[in-house]
DSSP file (Angstrom, degrees, kcal/mol; ACC not computed):
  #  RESIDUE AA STRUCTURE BP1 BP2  ACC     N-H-->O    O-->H-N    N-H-->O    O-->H-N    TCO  KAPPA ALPHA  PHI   PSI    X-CA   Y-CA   Z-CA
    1    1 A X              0   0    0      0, 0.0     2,-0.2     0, 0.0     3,-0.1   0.000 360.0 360.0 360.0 143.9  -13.4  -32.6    3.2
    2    2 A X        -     0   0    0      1,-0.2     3,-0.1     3,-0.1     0, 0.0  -0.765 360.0-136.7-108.8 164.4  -16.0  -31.0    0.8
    3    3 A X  S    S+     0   0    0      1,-0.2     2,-0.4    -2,-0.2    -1,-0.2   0.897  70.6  84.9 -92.2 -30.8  -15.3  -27.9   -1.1
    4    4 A X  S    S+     0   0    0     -3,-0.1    -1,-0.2     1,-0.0     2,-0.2  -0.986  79.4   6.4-154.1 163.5  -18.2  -26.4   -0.5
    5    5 A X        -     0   0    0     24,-0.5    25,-0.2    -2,-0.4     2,-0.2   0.403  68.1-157.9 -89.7-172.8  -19.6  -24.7    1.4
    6    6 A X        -     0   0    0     23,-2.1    25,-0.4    -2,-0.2     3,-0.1  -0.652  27.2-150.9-118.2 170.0  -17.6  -23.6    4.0
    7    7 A X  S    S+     0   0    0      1,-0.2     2,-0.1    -2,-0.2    23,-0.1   0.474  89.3  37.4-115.4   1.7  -17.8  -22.3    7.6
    8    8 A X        +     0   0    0      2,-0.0    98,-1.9    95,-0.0    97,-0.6  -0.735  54.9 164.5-148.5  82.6  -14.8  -20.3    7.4
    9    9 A X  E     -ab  36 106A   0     26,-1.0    28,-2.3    95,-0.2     2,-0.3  -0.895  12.4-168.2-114.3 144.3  -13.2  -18.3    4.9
   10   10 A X  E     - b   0 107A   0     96,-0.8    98,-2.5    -2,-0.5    28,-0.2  -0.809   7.5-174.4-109.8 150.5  -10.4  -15.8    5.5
   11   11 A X        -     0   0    0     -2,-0.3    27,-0.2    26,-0.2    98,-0.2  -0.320  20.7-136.4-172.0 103.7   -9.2  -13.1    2.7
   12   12 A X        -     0   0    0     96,-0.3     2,-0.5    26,-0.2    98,-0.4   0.165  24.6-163.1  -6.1 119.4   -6.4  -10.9    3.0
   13   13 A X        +     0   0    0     26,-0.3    -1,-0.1     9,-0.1    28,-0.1  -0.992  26.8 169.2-133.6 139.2   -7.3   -7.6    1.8
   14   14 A X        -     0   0    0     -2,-0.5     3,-0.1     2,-0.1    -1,-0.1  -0.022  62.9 -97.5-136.6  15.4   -5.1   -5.0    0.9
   15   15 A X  S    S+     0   0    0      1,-0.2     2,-0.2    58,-0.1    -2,-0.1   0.763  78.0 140.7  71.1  17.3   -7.5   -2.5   -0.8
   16   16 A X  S >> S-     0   0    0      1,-0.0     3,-2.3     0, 0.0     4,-0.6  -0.528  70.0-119.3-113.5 144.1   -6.6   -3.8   -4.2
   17   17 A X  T 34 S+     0   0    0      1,-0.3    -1,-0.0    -2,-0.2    -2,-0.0   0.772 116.8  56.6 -69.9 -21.2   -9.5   -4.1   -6.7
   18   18 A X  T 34 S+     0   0    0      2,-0.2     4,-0.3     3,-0.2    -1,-0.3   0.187  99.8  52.3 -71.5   0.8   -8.4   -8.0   -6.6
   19   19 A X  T <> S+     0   0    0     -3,-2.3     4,-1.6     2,-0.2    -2,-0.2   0.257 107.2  55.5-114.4  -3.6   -8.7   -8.5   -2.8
   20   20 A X  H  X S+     0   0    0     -4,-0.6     4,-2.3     1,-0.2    -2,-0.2   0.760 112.6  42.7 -96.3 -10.5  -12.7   -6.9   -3.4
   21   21 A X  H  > S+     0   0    0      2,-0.2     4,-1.4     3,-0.1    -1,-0.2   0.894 110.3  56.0 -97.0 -25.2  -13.3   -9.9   -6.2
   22   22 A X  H >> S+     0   0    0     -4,-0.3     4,-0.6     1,-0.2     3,-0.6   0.957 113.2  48.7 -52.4 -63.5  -11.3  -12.7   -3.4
   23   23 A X  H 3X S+     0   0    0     -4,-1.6     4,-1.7     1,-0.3    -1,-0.2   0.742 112.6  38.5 -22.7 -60.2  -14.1  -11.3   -1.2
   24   24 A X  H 3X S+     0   0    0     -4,-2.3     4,-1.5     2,-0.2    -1,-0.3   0.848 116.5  50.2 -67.3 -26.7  -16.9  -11.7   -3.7
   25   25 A X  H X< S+     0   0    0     -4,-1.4     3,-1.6    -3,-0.6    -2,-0.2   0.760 114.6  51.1 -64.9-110.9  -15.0  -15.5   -4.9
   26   26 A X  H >< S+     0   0    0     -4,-0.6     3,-2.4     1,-0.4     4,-0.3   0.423 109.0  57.1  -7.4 -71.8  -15.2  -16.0   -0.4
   27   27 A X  H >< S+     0   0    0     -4,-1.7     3,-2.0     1,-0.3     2,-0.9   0.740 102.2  45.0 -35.1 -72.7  -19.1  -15.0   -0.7
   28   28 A X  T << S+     0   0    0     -3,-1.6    -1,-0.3    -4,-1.5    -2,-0.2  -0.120 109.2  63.0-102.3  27.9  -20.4  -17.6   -3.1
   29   29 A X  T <  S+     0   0    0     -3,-2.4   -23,-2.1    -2,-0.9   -24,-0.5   0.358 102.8  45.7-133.1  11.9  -18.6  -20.1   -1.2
   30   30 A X  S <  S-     0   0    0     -3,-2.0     3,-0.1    -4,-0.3   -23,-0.1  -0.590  74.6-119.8-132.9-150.8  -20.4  -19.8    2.1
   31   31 A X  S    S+     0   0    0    -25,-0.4     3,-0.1     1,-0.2     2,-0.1   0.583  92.5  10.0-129.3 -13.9  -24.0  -19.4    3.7
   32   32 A X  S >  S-     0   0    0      1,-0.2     3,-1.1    -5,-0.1    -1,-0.2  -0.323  70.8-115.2-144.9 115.8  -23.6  -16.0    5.4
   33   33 A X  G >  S+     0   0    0      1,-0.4     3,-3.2    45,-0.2     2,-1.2   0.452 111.2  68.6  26.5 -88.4  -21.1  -12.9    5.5
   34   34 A X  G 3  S+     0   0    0      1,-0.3    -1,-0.4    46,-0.3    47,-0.1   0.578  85.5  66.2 -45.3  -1.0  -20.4  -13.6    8.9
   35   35 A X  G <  S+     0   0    0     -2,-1.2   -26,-1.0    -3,-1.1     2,-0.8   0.769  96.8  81.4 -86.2 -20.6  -18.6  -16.8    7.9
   36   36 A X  B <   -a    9   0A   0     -3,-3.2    47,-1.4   -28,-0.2     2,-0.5  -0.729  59.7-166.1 -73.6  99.9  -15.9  -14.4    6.1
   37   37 A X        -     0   0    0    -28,-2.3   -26,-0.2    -2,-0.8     2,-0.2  -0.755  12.6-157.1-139.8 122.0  -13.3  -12.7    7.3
   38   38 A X        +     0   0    0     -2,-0.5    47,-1.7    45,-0.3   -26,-0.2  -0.191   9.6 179.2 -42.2  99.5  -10.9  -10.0    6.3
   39   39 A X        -     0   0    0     45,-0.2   -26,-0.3    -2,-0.2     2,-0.2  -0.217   4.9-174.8 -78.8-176.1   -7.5   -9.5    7.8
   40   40 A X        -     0   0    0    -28,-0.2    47,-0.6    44,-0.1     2,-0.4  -0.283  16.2-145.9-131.6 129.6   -5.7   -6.7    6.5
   41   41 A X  E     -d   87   0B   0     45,-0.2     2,-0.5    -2,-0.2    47,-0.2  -0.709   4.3-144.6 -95.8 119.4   -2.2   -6.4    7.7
   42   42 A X  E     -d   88   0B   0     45,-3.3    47,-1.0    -2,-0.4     2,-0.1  -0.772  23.0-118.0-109.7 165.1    0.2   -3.5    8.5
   43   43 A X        -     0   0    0     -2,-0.5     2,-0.2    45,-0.2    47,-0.1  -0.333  41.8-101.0 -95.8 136.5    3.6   -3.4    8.1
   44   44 A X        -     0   0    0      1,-0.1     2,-0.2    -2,-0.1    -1,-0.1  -0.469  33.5-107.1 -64.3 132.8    5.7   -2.9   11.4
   45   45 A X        -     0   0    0     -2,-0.2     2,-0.2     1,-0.1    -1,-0.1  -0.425  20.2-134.6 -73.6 121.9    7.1    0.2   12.6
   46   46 A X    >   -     0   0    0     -2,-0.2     3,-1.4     1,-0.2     6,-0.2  -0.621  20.4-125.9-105.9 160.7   10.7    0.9   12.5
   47   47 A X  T 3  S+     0   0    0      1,-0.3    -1,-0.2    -2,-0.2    -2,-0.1   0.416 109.0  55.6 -80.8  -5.4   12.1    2.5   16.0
   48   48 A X  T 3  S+     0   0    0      4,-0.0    -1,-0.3     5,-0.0     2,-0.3   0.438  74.0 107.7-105.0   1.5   13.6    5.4   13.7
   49   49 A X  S <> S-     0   0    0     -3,-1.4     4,-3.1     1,-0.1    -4,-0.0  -0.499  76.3-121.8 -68.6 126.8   10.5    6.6   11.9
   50   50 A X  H  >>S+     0   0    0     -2,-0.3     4,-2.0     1,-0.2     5,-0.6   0.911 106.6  62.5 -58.9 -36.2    9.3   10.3   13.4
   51   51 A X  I  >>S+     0   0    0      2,-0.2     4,-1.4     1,-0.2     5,-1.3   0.985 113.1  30.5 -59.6 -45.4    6.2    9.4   14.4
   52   52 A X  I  45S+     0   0    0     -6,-0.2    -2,-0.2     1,-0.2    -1,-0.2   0.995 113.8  61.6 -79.3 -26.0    7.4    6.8   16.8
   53   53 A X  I  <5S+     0   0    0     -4,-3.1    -1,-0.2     1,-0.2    -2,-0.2   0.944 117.6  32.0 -43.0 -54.2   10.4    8.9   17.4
   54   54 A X  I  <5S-     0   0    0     -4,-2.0    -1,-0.2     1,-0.0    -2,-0.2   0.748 111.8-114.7 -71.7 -21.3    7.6   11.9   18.8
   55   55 A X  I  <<S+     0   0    0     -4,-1.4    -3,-0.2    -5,-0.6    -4,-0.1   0.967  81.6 128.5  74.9  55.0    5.1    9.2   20.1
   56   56 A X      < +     0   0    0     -5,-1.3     2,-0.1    -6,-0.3    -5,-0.1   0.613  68.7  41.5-102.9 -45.7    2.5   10.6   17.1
   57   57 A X        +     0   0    0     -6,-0.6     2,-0.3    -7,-0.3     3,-0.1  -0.556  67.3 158.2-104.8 167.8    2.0    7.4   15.9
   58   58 A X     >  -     0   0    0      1,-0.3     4,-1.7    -2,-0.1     5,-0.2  -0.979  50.8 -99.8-162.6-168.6    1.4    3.7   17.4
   59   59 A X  H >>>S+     0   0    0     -2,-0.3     4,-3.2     2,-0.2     3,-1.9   0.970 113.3  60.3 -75.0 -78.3    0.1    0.8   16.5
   60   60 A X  H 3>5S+     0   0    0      1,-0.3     4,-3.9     2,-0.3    -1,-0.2   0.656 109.8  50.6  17.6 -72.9   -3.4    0.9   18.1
   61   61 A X  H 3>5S+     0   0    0      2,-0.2     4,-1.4     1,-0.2    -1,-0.3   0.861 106.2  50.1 -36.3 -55.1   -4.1    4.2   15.9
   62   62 A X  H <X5S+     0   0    0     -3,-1.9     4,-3.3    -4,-1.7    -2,-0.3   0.789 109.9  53.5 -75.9 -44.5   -3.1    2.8   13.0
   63   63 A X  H  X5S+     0   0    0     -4,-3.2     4,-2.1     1,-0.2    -1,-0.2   0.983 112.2  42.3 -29.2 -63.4   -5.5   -0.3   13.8
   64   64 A X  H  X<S+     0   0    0     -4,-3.9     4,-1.3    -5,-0.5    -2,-0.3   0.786 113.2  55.0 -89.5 -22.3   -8.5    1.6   14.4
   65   65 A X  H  X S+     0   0    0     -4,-1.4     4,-3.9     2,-0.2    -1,-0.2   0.924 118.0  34.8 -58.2 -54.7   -7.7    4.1   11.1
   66   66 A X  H  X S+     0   0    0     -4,-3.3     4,-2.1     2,-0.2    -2,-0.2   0.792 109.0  59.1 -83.7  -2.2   -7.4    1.2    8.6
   67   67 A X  H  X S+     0   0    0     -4,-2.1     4,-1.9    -5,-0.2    -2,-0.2   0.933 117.8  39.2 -74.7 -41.4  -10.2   -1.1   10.4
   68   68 A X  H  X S+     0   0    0     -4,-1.3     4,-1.1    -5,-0.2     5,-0.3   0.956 115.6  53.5 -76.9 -50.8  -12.6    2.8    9.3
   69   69 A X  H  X S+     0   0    0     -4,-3.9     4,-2.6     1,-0.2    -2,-0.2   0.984 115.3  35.0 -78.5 -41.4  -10.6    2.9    6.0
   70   70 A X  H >< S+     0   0    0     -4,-2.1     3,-0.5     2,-0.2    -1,-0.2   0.987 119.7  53.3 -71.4 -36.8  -11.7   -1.2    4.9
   71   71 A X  H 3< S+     0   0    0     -4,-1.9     3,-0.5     1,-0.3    -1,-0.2   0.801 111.5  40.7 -36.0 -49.2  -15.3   -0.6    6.7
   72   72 A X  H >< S+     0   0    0     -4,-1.1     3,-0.7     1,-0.2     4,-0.3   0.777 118.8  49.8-104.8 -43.1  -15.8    2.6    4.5
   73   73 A X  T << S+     0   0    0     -4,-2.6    -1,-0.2    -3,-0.5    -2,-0.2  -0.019 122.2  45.4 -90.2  19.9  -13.8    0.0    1.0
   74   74 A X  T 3  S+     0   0    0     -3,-0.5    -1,-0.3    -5,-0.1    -2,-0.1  -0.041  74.9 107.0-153.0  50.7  -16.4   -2.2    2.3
   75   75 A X    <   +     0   0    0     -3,-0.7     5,-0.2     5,-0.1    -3,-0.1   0.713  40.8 121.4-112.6 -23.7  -19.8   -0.5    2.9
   76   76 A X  S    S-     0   0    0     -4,-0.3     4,-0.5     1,-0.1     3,-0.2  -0.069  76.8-120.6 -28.0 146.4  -21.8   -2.1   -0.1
   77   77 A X  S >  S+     0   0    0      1,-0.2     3,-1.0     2,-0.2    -1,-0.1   0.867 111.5  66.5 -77.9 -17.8  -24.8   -3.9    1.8
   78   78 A X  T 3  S+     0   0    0      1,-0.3    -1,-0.2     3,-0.1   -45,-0.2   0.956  96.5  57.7 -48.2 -40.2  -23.5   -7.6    0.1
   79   79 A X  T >  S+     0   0    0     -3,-0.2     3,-1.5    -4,-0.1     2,-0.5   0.659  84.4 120.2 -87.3  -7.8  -20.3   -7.0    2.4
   80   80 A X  T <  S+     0   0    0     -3,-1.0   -46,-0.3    -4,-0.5     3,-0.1  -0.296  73.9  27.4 -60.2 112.1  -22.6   -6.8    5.9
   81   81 A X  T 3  S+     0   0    0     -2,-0.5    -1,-0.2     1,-0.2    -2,-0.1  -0.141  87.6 142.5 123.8 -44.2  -21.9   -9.3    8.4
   82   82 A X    <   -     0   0    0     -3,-1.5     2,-0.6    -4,-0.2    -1,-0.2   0.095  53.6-125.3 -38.7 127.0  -18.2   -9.5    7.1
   83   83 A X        -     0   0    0    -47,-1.4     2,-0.5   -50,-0.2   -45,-0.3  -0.658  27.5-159.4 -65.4 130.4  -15.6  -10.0   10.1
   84   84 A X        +     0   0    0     -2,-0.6     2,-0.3   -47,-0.1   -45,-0.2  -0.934  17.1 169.1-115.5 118.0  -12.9   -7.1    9.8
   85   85 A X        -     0   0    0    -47,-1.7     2,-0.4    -2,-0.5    -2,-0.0  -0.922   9.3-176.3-119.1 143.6   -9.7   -7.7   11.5
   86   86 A X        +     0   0    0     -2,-0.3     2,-0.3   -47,-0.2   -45,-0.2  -0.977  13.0 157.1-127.9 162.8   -6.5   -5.6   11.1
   87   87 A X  E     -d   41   0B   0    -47,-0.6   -45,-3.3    -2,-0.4     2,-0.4  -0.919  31.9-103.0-138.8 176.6   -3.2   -6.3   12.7
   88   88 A X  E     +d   42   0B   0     -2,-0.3   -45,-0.2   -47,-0.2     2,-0.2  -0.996  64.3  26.9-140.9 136.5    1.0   -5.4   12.1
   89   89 A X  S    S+     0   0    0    -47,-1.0     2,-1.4    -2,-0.4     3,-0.1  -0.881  94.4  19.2 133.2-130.6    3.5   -7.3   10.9
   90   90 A X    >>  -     0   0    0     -2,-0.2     4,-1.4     1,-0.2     3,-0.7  -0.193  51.5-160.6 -58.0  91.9    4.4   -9.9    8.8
   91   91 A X  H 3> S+     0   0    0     -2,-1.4     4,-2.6     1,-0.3     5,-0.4   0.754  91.5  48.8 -66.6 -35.4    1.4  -10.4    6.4
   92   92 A X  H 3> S+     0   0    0      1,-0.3     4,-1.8     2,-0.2    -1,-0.3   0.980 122.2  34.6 -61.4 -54.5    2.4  -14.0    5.4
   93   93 A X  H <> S+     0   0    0     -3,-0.7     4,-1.6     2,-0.2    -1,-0.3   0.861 115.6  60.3 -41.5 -51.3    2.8  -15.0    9.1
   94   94 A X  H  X S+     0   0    0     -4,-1.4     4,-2.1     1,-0.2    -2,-0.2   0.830 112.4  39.2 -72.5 -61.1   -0.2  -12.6   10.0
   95   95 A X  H  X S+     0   0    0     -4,-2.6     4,-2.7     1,-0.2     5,-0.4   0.732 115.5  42.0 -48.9 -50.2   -2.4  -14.6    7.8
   96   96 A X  H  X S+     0   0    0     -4,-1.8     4,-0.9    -5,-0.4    38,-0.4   0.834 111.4  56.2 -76.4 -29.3   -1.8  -17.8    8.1
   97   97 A X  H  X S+     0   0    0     -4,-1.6     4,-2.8    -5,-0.2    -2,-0.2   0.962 116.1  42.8 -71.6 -65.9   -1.5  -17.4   12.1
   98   98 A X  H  < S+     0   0    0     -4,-2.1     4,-0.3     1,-0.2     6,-0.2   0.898 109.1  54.7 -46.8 -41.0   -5.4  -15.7   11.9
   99   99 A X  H >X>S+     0   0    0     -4,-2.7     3,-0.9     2,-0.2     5,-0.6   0.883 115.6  42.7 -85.3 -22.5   -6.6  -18.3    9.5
  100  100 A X  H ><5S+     0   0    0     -4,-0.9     3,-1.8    -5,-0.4    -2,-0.2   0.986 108.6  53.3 -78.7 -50.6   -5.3  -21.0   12.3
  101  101 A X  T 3<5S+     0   0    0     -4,-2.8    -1,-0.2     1,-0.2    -2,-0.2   0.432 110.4  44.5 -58.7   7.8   -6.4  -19.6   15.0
  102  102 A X  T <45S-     0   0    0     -3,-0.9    -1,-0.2    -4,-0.3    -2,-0.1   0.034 109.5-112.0-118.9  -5.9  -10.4  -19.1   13.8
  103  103 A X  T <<5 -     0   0    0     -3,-1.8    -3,-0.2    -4,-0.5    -4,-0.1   0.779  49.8-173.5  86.0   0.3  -10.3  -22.4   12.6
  104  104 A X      < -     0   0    0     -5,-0.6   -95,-0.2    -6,-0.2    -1,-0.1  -0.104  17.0-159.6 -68.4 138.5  -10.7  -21.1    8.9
  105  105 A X  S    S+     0   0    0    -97,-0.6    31,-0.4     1,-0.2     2,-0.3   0.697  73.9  32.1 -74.5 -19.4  -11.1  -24.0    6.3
  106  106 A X  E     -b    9   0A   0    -98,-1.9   -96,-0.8    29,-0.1    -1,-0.2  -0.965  58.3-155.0-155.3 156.3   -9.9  -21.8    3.3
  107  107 A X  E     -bc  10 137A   0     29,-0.9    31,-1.0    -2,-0.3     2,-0.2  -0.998  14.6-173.2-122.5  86.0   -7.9  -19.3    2.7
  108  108 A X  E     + c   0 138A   0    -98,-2.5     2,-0.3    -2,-0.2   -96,-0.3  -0.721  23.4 149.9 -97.4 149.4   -8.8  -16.6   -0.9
  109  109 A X  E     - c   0 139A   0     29,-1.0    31,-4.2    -2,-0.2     2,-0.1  -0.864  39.0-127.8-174.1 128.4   -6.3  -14.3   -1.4
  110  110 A X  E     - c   0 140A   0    -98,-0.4     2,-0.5    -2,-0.3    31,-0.2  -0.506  16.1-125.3-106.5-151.7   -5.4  -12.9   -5.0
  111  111 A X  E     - c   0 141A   0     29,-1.9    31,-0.5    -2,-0.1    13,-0.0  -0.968   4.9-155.2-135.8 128.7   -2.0  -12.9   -6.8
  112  112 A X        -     0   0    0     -2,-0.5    -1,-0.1    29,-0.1    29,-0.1   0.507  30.2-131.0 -80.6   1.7   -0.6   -9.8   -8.1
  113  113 A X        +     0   0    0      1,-0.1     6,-0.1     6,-0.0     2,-0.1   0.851  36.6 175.6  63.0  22.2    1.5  -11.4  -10.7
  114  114 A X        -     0   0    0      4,-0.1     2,-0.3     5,-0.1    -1,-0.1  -0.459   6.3-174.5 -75.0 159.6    4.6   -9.6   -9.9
  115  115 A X     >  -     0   0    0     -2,-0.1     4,-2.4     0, 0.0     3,-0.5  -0.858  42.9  -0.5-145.3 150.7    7.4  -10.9  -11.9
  116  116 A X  H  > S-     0   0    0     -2,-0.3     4,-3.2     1,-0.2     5,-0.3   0.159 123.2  -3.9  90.6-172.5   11.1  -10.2  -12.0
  117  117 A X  H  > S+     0   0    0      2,-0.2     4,-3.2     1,-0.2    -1,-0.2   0.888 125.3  66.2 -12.4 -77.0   12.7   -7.6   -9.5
  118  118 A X  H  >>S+     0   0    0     -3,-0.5     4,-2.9     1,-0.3     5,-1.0   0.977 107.9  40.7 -44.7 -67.8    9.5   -6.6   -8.1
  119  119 A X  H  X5S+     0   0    0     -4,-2.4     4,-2.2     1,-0.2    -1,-0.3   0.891 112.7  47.4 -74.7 -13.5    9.2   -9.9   -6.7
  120  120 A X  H  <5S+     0   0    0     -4,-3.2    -1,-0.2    -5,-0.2    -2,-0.2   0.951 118.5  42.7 -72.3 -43.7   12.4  -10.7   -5.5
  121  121 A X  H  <5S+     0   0    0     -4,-3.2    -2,-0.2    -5,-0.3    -3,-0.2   0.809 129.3  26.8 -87.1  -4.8   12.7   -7.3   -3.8
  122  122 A X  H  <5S-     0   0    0     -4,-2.9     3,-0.2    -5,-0.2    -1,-0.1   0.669  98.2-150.9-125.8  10.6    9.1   -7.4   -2.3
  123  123 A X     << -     0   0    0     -4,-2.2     2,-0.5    -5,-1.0    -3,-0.1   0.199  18.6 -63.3  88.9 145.3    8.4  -10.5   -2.2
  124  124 A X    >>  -     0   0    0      1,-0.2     3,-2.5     2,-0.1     4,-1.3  -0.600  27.9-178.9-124.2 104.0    5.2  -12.9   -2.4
  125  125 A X  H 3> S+     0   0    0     -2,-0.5     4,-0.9     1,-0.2    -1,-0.2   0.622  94.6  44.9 -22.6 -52.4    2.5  -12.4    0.3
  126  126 A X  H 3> S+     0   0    0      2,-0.2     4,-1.3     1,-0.2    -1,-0.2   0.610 107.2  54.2 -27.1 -53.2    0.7  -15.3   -1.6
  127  127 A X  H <> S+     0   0    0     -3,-2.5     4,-0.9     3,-0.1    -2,-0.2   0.837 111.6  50.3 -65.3 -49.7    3.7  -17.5   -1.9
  128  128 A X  H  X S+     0   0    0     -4,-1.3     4,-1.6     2,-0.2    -2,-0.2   0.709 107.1  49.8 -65.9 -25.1    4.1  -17.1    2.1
  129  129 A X  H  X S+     0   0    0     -4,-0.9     4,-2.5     3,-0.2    -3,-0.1   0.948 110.3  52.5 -62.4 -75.0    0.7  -18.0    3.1
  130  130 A X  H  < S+     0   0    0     -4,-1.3    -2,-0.2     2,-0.2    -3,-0.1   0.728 110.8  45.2 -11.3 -52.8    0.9  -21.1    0.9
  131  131 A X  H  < S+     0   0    0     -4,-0.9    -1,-0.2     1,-0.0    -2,-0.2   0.935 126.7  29.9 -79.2 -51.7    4.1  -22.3    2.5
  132  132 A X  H  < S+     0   0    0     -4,-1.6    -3,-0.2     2,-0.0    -2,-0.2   0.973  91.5 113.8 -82.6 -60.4    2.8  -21.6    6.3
  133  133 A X     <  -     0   0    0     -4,-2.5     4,-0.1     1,-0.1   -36,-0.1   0.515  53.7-154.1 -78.1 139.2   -1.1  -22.1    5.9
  134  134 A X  S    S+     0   0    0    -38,-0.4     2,-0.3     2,-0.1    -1,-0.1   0.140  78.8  49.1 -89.4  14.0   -2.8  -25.1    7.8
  135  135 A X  S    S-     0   0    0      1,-0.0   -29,-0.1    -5,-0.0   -28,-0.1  -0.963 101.1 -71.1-163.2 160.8   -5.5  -25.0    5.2
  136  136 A X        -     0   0    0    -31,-0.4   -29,-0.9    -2,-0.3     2,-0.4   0.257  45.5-162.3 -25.9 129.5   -6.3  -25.0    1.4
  137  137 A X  E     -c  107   0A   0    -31,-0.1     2,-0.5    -7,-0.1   -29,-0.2  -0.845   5.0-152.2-143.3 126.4   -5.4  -21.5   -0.1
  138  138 A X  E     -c  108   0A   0    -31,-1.0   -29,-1.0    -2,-0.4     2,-0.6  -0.802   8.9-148.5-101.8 136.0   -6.9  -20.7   -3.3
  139  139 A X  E     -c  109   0A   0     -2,-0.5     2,-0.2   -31,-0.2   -29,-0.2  -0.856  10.3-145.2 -95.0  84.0   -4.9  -18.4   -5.4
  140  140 A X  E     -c  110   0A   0    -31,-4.2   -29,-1.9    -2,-0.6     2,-0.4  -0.588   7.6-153.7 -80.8 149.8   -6.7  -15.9   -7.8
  141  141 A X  E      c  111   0A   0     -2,-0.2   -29,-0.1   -31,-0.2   -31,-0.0  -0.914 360.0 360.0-109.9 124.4   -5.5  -15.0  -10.6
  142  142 A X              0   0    0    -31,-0.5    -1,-0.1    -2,-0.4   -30,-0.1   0.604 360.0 360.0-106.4 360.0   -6.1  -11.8  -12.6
């Protein structure tokens, strides 16, 4: 397999000033924007939250509000052409499940370097892709 270029890159974006350089890193490793694309995953809704308790919120909404919030953290003209997909639930699952199901050859995603506590009680999106992914995932590092 050659590293590059590619016909498929996926990268996890989370609105973090590190998921807008995985983007640019995903850019200079393919032949047009449209080979890139950006998942960002929300977190599932628990059956006691007041919005779903009223029926204010649902998932659907919540889609189409953060698919206009990454569009709008992604309007620079470089980023035109980029796929944007959002979904809920697990992001490690979430990811790895999208990058298989498009066929992606790589995976960019960066690493927040949480250490300690923080990561045992939230855990590493990064760490989970890795374990599940069906293709290379390169790890940035800040």
């Amino acid at each position: 397999m050659s590293w590059l270029p590619k016909r498929c890159v996926v990268v996890p974006f989370d609105f973090s000033d590190e998921s807008i350089r995985a983007i640019d890193t995903a850019l200079q490793m393919i032949e047009t924007p449209a080979q890139v694309h950006v998942i960002h995953v929300l977190p599932e809704l628990q059956a006691n939250e007041p919005g779903v308790v009223w029926h204010t919120i649902d998932d659907e909404g919540r889609k189409r509000h953060a698919k206009n919030a990454v569009d709008v953290r992604l309007s620079d003209a470089k980023y035109q052409g980029i796929d944007v997909v959002v979904d809920v639930g697990d992001a490690g699952h979430e990811i790895a499940d999208f990058a298989e199901n498009i066929g992606a050859e790589l995976i960019v995603m960066p690493s927040h370097g949480r250490r300690g506590l923080k990561r045992l009680l939230l855990g590493s999106v990064a760490d989970r892709v890795v374990r599940l992914s069906h293709c290379p995932v390169l790890v940035l590092r800040g």
